[in-house]
C-alpha positions in Angstrom: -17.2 -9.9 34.3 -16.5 -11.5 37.4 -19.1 -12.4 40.1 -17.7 -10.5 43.4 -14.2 -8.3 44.1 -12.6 -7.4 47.0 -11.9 -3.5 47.0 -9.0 -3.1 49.2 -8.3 0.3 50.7 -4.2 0.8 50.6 -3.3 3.6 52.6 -5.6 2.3 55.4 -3.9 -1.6 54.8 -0.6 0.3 54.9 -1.0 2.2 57.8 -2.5 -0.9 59.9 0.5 -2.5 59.7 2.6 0.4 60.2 1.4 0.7 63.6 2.9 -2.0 64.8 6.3 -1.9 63.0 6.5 2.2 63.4 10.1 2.0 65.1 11.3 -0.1 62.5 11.2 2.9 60.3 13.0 5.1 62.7 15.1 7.9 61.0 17.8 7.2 63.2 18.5 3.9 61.6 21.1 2.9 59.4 19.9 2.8 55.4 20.3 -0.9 55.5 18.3 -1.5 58.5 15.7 0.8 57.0 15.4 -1.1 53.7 15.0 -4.7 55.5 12.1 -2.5 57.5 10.7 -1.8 54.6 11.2 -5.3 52.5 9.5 -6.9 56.1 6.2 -4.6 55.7 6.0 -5.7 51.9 6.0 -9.2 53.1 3.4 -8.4 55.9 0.9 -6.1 53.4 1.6 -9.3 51.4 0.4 -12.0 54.1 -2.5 -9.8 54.8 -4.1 -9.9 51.3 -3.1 -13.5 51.2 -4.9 -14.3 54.2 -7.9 -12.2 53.6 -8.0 -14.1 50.3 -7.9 -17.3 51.7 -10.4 -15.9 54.4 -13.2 -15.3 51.7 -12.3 -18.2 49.7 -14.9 -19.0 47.3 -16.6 -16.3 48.2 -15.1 -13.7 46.3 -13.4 -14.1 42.6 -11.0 -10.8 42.1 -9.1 -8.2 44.5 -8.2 -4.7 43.2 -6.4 -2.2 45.5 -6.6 1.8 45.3 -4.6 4.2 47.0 -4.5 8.3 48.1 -2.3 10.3 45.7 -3.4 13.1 47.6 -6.8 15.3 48.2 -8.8 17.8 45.4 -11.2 18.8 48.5 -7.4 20.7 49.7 -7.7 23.0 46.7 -11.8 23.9 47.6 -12.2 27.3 48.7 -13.3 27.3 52.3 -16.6 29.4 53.8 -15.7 32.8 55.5 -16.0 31.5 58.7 -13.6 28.0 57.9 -9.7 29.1 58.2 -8.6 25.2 59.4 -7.2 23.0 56.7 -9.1 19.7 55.5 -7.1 17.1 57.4 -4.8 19.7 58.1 -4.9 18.5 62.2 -2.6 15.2 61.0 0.9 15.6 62.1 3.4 13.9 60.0 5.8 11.9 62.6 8.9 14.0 61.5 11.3 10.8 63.2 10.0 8.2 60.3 11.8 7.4 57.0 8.8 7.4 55.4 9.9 7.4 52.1 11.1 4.0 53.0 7.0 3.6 53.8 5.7 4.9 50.5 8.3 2.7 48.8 6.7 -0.2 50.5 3.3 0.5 48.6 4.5 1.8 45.8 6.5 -2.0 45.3 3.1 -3.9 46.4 1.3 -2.2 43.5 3.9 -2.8 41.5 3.9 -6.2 42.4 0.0 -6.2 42.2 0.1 -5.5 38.3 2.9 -7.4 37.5 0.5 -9.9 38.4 -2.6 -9.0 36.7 -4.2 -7.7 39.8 -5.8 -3.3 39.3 -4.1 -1.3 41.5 -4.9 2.2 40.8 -3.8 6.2 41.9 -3.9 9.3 40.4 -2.9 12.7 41.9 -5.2 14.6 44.0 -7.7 11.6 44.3 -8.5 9.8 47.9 -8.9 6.2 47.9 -12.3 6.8 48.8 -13.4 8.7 45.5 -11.4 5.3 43.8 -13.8 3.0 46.2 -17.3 5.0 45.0 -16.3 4.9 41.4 -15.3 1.0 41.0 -18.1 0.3 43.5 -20.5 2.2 41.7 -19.0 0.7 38.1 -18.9 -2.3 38.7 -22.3 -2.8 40.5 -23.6 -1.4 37.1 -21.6 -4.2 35.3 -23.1 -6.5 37.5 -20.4 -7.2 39.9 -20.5 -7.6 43.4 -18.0 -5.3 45.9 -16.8 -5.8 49.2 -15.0 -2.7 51.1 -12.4 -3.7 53.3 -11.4 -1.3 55.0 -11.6 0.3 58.9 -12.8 3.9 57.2 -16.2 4.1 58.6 -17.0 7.0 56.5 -17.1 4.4 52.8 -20.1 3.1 54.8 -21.9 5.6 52.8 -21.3 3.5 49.5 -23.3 0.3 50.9 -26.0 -0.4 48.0 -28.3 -2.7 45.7 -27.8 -1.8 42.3 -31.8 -1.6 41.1 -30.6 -2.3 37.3 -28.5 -5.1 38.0 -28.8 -6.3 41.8 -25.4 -6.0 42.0 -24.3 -4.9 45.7 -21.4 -3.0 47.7 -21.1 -3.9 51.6 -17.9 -3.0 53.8 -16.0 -5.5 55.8 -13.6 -5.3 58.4 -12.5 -8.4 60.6 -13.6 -6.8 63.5 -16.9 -4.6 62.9 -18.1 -7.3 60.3 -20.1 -6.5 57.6 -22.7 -3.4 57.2 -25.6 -3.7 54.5 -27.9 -1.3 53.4 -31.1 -1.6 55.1 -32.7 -2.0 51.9 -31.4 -5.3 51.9 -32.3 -7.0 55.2 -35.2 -9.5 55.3 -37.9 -10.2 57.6 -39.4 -13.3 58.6 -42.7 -12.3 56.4 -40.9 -10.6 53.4 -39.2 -14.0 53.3 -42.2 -16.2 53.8 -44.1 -14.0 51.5 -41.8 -14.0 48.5 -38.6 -16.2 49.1 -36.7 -14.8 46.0 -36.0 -11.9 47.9 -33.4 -13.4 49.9 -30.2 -13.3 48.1 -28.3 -16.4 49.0 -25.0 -15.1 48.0 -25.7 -12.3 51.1 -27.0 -15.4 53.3 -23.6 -17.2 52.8 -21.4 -14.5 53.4 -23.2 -13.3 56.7 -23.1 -16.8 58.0 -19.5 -16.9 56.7 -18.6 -13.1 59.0 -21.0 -13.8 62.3 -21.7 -9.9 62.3 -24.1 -8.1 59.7 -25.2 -5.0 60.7 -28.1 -3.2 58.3 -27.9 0.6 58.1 -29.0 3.6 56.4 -26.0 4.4 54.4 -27.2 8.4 54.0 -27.1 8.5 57.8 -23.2 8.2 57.3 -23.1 11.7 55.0 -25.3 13.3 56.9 -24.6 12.5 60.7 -20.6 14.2 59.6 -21.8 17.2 58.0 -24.0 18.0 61.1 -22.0 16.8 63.7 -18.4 17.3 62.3 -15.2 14.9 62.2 -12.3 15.3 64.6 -10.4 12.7 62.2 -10.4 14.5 59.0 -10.8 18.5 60.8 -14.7 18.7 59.4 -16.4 21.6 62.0 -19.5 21.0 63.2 -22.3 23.6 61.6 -23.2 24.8 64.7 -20.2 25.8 67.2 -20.5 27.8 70.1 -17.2 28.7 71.8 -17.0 29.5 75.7 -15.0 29.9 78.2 -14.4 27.8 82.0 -13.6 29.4 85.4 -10.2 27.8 84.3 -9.9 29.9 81.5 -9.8 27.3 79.3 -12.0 27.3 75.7 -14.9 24.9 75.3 -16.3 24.2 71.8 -19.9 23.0 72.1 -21.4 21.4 69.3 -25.1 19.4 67.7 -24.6 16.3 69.7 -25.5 12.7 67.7 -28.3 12.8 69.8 -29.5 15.9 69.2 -29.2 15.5 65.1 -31.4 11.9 65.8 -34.1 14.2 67.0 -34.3 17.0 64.6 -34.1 14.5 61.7 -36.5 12.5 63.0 -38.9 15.2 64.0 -38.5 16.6 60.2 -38.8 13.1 59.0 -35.2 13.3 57.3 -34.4 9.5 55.9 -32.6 10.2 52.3 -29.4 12.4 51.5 -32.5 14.1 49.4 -34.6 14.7 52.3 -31.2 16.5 53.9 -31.0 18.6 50.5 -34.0 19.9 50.4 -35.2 20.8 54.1 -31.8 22.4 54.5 -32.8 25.5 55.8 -35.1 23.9 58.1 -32.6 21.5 59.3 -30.5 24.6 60.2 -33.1 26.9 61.7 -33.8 23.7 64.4 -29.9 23.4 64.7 -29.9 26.9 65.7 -33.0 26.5 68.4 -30.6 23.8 70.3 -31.4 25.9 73.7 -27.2 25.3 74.9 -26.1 26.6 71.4 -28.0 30.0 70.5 -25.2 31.8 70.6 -23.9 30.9 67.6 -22.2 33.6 65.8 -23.1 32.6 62.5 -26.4 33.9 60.1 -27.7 31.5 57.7 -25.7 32.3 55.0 -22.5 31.4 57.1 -24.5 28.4 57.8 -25.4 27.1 54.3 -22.1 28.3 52.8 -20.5 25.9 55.6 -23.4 22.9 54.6 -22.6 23.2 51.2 -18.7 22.8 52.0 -19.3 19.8 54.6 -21.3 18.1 51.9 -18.2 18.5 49.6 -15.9 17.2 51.9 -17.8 14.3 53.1 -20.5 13.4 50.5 -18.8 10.6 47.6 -21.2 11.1 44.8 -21.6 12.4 41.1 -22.7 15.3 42.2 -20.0 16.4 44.6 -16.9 15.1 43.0 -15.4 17.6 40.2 -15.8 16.4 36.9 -12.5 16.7 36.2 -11.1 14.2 38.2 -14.4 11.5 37.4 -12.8 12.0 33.8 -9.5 11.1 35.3 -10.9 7.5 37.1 -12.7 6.7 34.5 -9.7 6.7 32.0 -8.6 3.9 34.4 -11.6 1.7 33.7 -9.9 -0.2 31.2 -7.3 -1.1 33.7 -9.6 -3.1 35.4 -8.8 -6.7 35.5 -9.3 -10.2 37.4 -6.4 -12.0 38.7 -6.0 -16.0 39.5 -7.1 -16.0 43.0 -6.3 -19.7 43.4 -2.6 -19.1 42.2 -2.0 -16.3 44.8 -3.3 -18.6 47.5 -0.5 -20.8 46.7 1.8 -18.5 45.4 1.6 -15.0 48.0 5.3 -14.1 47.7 4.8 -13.2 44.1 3.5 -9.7 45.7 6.2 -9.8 48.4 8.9 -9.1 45.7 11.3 -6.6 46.5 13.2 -3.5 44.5 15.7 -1.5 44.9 14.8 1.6 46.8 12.6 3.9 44.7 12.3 7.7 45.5 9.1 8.7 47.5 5.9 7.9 45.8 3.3 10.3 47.2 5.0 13.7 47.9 1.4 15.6 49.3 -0.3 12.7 51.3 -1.9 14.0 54.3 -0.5 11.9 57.0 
């Protein structure tokens, strides 16, 4: 196996770029203007993994790519008192040719395999259940990962393999790179055994300027308490309430406020959260400025059990079923000539001819 690969998150490296070339892509545009818009983002998805190649240089010895083909956690039955959709708050842009969009990736992963780089979907499965299986594979191979994405919640997958020593840490240019905790040194664990530094980690952090340590079970957690605007997770404890305006305020367990009660119930692993569950919701409910939550506790653990599916990238939570499914991709797996891509990156610029849409449920 190779020593380090750089997971790339598609749909988030698609979208980036979009957002700057969005009008390109207007429907009101002529065919042929459309498919120069989307032969342009090709080339620009195909700069971007150039440069980020070039970027890590030595550092890293493979790329792989993985992509949404849409979302199992849809097809979950929701708790009596749930009636929004999973993502269902994103609002498709009904003025962009977007199958001119999908074509884009769909030719870049072509592209990727024509050139012995993975680049893997399957229907139903989110990139992220892609980035915790190959993350979680190949640490056990002895491979090292690096995220890059923007998708704070794939923070969660940050580790140390104990078996192999193998790591996964997530990089964007901007926020850096986040570690486990587990893995930062201090001056006397350093002084007092030296061989726990890993000099691969040293390099890279010197390399990025920003390494930030973190309890990657704070990421699971934090969401199912607290909620997520971005992907429509609720909150477990809502409280609903009207101003002199008339207008309805949701109040909800504030960061703050979860920081407290876990700390006061000495909560550190996604175990801990398991099984002080009931306590964890019995001191959500004394929050003084939310007792009138209508919920009981069964509402409450139904919804904890359904956050945890939602949010939660593990064995446990993720239907065997579609485990079976990535894993019948492992085979796929395979490292590319980094050094010819350097000096070759229009080799995954290449344009087709226009395909038909490549992702017909994808929640955007």
């Amino acid at each position: 196996m190779n020593n380090c690969t750089l997971i790339i998150d598609g749909n988030w490296l698609l979208m980036s770029r979009l957002g700057v070339k969005m009008g390109d892509f207007s429907k009101s545009l002529a065919p042929e203007y459309l498919e120069q818009a989307k032969n342009d983002m090709i080339d620009f998805i195909a700069q971007s993994i150039n440069k980020i190649i070039s970027y890590w240089g030595p550092h890293i010895d493979n790329i792989m790519m993985v992509q949404d083909g849409g979302s199992w956690r849809r097809t979950l039955p929701k708790p009596s008192v749930i009636h929004e959709e999973y993502k269902g708050n994103r609002v498709v842009n009904e003025e962009v040719a977007w199958n001119y969009v999908w074509d884009a990736l769909k030719t870049i992963c072509q592209n990727f395999k024509a050139n012995n780089i993975t680049c893997v979907t399957e229907k139903l499965i989110e990139g992220d259940d892609w980035c915790w299986y190959w993350s979680k594979y190949l640490n056990h191979v002895g491979t090292n990962c690096i995220i890059w994405t923007t998708d704070a919640d794939l923070k969660q997958l940050i580790q140390k393999d104990p078996a192999t020593n193998a790591w996964t840490i997530w990089f964007n240019d901007k926020s850096g790179i986040f570690l486990p905790e587990s893995m930062q040194n201090t001056d006397m664990d350093i002084l007092m055994n030296f061989d726990t530094v890993d000099p691969f980690i040293e390099e890279i952090c010197k390399r990025v300027g920003k390494c930030t340590y973190i309890n990657p079970d704070d990421i699971i957690m934090s969401k199912v308490v607290c909620g997520d605007h971005g992907d429509n997770i609720k909150a477990l404890i809502r409280v609903e309430h009207q101003t002199k305006t008339g207008k309805t305020i949701t109040n909800t367990v504030s960061q703050k406020e979860w920081n407290k009660i876990k700390e006061e119930l000495h909560i550190k692993t996604i175990d801990d959260f398991k099984k002080n569950k009931v306590l964890i919701l019995n001191a959500l409910r004394s929050i003084p400025r939310l007792h009138d939550c209508p919920y009981n506790m069964d509402n409450l653990i139904e919804m904890f059990d359904y956050n945890m599916s939602l949010v939660r990238l593990s064995k446990e939570q993720i239907p065997r079923k579609y485990q079976l499914a990535m894993n019948g991709h492992k085979d796929e797996y395979t490292v590319a000539d980094l050094d010819y891509l350097r000096n070759n990156y229009k080799v995954l610029a290449s344009h087709t001819e226009p395909v038909e849409q490549l992702f017909m449920d994808l929640p955007f």
